[in-house]
N, C-alpha and C positions, 0 to 999 in steps of 0.2 A: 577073515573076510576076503582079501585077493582078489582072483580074474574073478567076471562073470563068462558064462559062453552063452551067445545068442544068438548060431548062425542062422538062425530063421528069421530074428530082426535086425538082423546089421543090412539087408539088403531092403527089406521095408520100411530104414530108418536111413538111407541113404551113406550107409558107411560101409567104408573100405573094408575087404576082407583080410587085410591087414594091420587097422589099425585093432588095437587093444585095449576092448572095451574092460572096463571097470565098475561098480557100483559104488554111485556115492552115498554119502550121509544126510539127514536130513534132522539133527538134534540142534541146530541154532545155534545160540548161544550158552545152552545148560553143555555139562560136562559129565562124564558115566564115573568121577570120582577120581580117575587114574592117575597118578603121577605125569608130569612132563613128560618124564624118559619114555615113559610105558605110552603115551598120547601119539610120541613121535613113532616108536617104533609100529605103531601100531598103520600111522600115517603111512610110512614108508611103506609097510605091506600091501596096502591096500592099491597104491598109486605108481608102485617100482612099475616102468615101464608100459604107463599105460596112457596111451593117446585120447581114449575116448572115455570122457565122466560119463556116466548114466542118471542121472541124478544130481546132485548138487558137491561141490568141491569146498568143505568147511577146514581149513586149517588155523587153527585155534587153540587157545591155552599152550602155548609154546614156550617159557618165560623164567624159567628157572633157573634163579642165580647166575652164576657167569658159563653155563651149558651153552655150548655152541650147536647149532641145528645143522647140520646139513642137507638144504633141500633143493639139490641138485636135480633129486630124481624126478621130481617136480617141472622142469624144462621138456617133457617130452608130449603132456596134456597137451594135444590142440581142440578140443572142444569140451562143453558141458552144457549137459540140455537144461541143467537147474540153473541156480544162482553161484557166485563164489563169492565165501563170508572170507574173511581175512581180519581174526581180532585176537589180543593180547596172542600176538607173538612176535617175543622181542631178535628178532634177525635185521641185518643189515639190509639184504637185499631178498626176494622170494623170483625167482627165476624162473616164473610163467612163458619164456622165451618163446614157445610154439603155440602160444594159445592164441586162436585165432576167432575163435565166436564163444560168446556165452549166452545162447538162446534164449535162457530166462523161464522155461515152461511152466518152475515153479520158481516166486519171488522170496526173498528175506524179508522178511516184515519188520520191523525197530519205529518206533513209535508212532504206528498212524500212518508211516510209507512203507513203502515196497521195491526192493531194488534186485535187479539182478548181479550185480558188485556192490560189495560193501566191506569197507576197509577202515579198522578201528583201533585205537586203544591201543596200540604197538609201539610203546614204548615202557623204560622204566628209570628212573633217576640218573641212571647212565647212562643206558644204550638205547636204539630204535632202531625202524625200520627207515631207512634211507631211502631205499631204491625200489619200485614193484615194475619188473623189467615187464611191460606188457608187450613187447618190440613188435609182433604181429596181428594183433587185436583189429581190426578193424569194425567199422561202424555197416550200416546194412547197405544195398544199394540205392541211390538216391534216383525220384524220377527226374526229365530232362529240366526242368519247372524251377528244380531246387538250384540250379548252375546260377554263381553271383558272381558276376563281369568283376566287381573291384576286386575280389579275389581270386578271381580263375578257377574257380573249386564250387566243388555241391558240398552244400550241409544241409545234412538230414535227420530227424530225427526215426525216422522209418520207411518204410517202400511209398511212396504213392504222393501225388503231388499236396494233399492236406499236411503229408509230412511236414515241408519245408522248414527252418532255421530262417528266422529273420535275422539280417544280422544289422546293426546299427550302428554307426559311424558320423554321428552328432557332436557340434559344438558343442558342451552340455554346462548347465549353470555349476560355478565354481563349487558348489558343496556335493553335486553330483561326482562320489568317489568310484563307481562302478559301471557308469556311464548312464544314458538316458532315453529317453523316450521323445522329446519336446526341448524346450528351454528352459521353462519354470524350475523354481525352484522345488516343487512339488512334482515333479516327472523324473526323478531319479529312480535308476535300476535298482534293485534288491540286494545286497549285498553278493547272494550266493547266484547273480547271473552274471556267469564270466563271458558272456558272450554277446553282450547289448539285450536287451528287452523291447516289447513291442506294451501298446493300451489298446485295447480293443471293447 
């Protein structure tokens, strides 16, 4: 599998005639049967030195016994137009270091959602995943609308002022563990909203 070459769409797809485009995978969560070693080596071919995913970035089924990964080579991806899946692989760290967008074009699907990161299952009795260096990742740009005085920053969920991020910053009633909406004890956030919630 290895390079692709596209120079007739690297320049209709807004990318550097430098960077190193690749084609990624699109098999989820199923596996083509192969050993760990043989998953890895196979990984490494496809993604040694390459800046640009085509497709989606699935590193996966990594987990075999006390095999150490090296995915060094991995630090060099700064984009993917798909999703990046990231499951049963037991590494300490994955060294995404220059990735800097995951556009999403096609989503991960896992029960009834749709993500364009999804990170799972990466551990085993012993070891795990500690660390997912995302160090350059950044979110989309926010309009002027999204900018919140207490915090001197935009959050956004996407371009355009419907985006915006409410953020909440509420006394909230003592059973409220994730914060709140209101004061009742019935206006507590979701568990999985790390960021205040709104009721509308």
């Amino acid at each position: 599998m290895g390079f692709v070459s596209l120079p007739w769409s690297k320049v209709s797809q807004g990318i550097s005639t430098k960077d190193e485009v690749c084609r990624g995978s699109s098999e989820g969560v199923s596996t083509s049967g192969a050993n760990d070693v043989a998953r890895y080596i196979e990984l490494k071919k496809r993604y040694q030195n390459c800046t640009y995913v085509d497709g989606n970035l699935e590193i996966k089924f990594l987990e075999q016994g006390n095999e150490t990964f090296d995915l060094s080579f991995l630090s060099k991806i700064e984009e993917v137009s798909g999703y990046v899946l990231i499951t049963s692989v037991v590494a300490e760290t994955i060294p995404l270091t220059s990735l800097k967008i995951i556009r999403g074009n096609q989503l991960f699907n896992y029960k009834n959602h749709s993500y364009s990161l999804f990170v799972g299952v990466n551990n085993n009795e012993t070891r795990g995943l500690k660390e997912l260096l995302l160090t350059n990742l950044s979110g989309p740009p926010c309009a002027p609308e999204c900018f919140e005085n207490e915090t001197k920053n935009y959050h956004c969920w996407g371009s355009g002022p419907n985006k915006c991020q409410k953020l909440i910053r509420e006394i909230c009633h003592k059973s409220c563990e994730t914060g709140c909406f209101g004061y009742a004890i019935s206006e507590c956030c979701h568990s999985q909203c790390a960021g205040g919630c709104t009721w509308t």
